[in-house]
C-alpha positions in Angstrom: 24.4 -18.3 3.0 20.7 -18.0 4.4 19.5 -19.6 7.5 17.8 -22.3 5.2 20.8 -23.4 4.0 22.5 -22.8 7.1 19.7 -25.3 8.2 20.4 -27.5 5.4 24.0 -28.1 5.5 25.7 -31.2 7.2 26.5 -30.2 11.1 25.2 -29.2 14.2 22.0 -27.6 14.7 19.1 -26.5 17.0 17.5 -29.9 16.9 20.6 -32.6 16.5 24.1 -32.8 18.1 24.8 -33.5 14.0 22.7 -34.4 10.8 24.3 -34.9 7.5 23.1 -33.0 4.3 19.7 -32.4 4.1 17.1 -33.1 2.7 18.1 -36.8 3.0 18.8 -38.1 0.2 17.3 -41.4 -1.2 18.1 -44.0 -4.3 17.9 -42.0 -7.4 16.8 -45.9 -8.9 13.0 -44.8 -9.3 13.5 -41.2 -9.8 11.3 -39.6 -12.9 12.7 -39.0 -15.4 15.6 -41.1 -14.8 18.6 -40.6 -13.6 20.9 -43.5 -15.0 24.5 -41.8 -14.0 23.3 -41.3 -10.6 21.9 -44.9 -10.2 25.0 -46.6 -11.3 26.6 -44.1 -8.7 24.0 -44.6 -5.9 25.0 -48.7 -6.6 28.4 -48.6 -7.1 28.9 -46.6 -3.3 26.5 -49.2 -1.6 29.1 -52.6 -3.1 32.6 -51.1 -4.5 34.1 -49.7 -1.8 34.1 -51.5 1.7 30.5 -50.9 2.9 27.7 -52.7 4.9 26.3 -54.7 1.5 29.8 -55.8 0.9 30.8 -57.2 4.5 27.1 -59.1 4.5 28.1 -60.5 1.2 31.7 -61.6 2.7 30.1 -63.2 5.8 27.8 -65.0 3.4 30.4 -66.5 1.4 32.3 -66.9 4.7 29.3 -68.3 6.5 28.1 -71.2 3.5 32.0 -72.0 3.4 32.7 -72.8 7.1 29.5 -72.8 9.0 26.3 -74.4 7.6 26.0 -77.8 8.3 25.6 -80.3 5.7 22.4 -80.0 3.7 22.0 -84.0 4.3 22.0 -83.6 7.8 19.3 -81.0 7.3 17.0 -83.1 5.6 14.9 -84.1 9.1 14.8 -81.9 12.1 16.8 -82.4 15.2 18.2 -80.7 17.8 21.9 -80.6 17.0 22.0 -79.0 13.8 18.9 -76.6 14.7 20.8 -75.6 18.0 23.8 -75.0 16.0 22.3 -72.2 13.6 20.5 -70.5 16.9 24.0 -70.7 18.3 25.7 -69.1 15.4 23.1 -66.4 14.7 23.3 -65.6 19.0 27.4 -65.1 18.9 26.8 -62.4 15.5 23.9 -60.8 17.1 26.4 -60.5 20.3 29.6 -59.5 18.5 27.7 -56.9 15.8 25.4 -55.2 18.7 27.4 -55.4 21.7 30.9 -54.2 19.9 29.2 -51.0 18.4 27.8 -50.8 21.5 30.9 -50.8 23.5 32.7 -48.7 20.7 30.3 -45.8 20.5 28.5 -45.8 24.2 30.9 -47.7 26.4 34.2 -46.4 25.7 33.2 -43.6 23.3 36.1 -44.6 20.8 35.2 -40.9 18.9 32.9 -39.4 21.6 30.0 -37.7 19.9 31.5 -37.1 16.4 28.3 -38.0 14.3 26.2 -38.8 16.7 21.9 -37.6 16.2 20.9 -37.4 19.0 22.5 -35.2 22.0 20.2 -38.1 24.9 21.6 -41.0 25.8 20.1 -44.8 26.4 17.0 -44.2 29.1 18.2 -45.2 33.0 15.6 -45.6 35.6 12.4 -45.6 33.3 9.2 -48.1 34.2 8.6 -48.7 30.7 11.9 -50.7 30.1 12.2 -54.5 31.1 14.2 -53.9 34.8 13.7 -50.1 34.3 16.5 -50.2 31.7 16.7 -49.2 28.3 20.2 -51.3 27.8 18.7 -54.5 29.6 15.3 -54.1 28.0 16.7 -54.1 24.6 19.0 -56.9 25.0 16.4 -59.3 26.1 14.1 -58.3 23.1 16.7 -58.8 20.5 18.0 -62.2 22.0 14.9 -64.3 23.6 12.7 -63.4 21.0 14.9 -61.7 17.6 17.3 -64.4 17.9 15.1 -67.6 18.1 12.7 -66.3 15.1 15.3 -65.7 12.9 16.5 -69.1 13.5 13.0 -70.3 13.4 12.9 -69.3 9.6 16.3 -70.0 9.1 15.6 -74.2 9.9 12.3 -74.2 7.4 14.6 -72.5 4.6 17.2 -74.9 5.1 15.0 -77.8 5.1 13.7 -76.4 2.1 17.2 -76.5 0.5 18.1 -80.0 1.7 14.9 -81.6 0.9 14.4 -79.9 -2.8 11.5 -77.9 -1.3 13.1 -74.3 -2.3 14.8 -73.8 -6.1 18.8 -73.5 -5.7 21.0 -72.1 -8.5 24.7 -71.9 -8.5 27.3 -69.3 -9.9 27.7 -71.9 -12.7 24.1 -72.3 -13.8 23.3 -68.7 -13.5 25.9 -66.2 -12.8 23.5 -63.6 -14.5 21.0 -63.8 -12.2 23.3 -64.8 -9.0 25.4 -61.6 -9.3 21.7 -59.5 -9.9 19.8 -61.1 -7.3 22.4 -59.0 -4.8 21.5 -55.9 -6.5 17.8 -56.4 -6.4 17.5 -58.0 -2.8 17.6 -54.5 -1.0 15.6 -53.4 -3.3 12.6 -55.9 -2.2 13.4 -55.7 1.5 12.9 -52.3 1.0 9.2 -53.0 -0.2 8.1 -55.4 2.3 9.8 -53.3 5.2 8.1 -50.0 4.3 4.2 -51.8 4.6 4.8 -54.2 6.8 6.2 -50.7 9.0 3.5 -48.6 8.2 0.5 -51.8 9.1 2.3 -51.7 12.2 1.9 -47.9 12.6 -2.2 -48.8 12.4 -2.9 -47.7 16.2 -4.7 -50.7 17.6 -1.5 -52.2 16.3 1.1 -49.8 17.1 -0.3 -50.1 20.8 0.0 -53.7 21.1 3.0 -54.7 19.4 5.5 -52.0 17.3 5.3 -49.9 20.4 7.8 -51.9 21.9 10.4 -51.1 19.2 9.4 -47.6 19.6 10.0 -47.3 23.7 13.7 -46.5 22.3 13.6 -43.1 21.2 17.2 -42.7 21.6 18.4 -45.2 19.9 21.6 -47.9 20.3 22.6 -51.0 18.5 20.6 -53.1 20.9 17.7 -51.0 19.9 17.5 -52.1 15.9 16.4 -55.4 17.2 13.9 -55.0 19.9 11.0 -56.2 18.7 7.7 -57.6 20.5 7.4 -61.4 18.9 4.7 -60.8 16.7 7.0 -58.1 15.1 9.9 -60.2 14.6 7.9 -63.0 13.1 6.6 -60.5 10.4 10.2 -58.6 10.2 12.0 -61.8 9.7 9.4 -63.8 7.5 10.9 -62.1 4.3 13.2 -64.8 4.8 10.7 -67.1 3.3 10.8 -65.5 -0.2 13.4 -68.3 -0.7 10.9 -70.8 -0.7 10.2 -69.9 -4.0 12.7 -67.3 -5.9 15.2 -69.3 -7.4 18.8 -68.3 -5.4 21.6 -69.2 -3.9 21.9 -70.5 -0.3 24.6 -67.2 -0.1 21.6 -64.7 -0.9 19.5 -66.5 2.0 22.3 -66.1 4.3 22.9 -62.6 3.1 19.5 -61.6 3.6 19.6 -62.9 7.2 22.6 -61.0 7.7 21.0 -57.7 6.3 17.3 -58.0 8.3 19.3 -59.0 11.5 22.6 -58.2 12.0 22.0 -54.2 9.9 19.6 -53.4 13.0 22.7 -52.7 14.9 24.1 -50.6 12.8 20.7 -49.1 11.4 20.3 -47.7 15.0 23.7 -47.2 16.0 22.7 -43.1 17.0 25.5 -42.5 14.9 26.0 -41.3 10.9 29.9 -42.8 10.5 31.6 -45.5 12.3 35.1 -43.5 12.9 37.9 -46.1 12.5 41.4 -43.9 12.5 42.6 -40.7 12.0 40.5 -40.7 8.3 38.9 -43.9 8.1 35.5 -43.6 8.0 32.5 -46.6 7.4 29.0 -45.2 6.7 26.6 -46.9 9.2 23.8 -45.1 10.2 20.6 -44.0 8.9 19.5 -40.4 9.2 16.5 -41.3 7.6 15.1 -43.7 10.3 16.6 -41.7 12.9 14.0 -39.0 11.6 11.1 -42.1 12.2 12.4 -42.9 15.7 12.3 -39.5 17.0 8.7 -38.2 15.3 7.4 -41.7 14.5 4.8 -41.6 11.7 6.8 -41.1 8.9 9.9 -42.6 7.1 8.8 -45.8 7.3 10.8 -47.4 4.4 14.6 -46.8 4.3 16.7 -45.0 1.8 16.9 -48.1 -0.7 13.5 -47.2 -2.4 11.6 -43.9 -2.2 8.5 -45.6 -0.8 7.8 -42.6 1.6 8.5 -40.3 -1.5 5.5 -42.0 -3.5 3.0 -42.3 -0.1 3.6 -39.1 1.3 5.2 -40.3 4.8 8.7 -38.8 3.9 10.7 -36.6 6.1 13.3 -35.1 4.6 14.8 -33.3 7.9 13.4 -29.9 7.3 10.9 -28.2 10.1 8.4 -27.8 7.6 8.1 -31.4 7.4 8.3 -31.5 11.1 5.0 -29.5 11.5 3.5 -31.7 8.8 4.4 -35.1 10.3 3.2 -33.9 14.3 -0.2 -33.1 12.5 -0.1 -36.4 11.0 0.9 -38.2 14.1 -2.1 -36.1 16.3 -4.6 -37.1 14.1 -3.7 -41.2 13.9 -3.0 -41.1 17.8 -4.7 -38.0 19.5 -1.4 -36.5 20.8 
């Protein structure tokens, strides 16, 4: 085996306590010429077995079931029903960040088996909120990540209850209502890959996306620290359900997938190690790559954005040299 592959091949290396297979791999779904085994492969690891997609789908379900007050009561603002989605969306924030967070960096259930990156969360440094990383983090994702979301979440469910956005059911349209899950990462991919790279602009980076960016080792609480103005342009996907025609399930899902996957998006970890074998697939290699040499990977694995647009790292040092150039020229260092 050469040093290239060497390089290449899941593991340790010079750079990262571990990286999985490189170069990272992406959704074969807009690969020329096509790839139509792969896709249905690509699609059927991200929903058949137990994976992220598929627990945001289940807490969906769960969450229209059992925890979404009655549309009539929607119809008109007021405090009780408003306070009750902030409420809601504060305890799953808590419970998704803060348990991965005690699993992986407080009681380091499986030490630093597929952990990136060999640093830990930043102690003692000014540009944190009380000189904390933790703290810092925590504050961003629940002040300001927290209330936003729910800020969009009250306009869509006014929208709902007062015929403002189109609703299907199962029963009018199961075509669509089992497709629209396929399709929605898809989209978020889109809108988070240039609404990334606008922030990346560096009169805008300096202002607002660099407080996402003060984490460069990354932790659960990290996915979510946002300055406001970021989190109001994150989270306003959310009002593509003013107008595509969906379930209220999809608009909870999607909630689920912009808010609660920033925990696990920036976990610091590749696998979530429950057991002896059990393993869940959690983090992304891919954005790790952005977090640590910023101006490239801004999309996510979903859609090959940085493929087409020439921001992609694929984990090799060539790409390295080719993204620090990049990154001296948009911010003279």
């Amino acid at each position: 085996m050469s040093t290239t592959d060497k390089h290449l091949k899941a593991g340790s290396s010079k750079e990262w306590n571990w990286h999985p297979d490189l170069p990272v791999a992406v959704t074969p779904l807009f690969s020329w010429p096509p790839q139509p085994v792969a896709t249905l492969r690509w699609f059927a690891t991200n929903w058949l077995p137990m994976t992220e997609y598929l627990i945001y789908a289940l807490m969906a379900w769960a969450t229209w079931a059992w925890l979404v007050p009655p549309l009539e009561q929607m119809q008109s603002l007021s405090w009780g029903w408003v306070l009750q989605l902030w409420a809601r969306n504060l305890i799953l924030m808590t419970l998704f960040a803060q348990g991965l967070h005690l699993w992986l960096y407080g009681w380091k259930k499986q030490e630093d088996d597929y952990k990136f990156d060999r640093r830990g969360l930043a102690k003692n440094a000014r540009i944190f909120l009380w000189n904390d990383q933790y703290w810092d983090n925590v504050t961003y994702t629940l002040l300001s990540g927290v209330t936003i979301w729910t800020f969009y979440d009250v306009i869509v469910w006014m929208g709902y209850a007062n015929g403002w956005a189109p609703m299907i059911t199962v029963e009018s349209n199961p075509v669509w209502f089992f497709a629209l899950f396929l399709l929605m990462p898809v989209f978020q991919s889109f809108h988070f890959y240039w609404l990334h790279r606008a922030l990346h602009i560096p009169w805008i980076y300096r202002r607002v996306h660099a407080v996402h960016h003060r984490s460069v080792s990354i932790a659960p609480w990290s996915g979510f620290s946002m300055h406001p103005i970021e989190h109001l342009g994150y989270m306003g996907l959310l009002l593509i359900f003013l107008v595509v025609p969906a379930h209220p399930i999809h608009f909870i899902f999607m909630g689920y997938w912009l808010a609660l996957a920033t925990a696990t998006s920036h976990a610091g970890f590749e696998n979530l190690v429950l057991g002896d074998k059990a393993h869940l697939k959690i983090g992304s290699f891919h954005h790790q790559l952005h977090h640590r040499y910023f101006e490239c990977n801004y999309g996510n694995p979903e859609m090959p954005w940085d493929n087409w647009f020439g921001s992609y790292h694929d984990g090799s040092p060539e790409a390295t040299d080719r993204v620090r150039e990049t990154k001296k020229r948009m911010h003279g260092k």
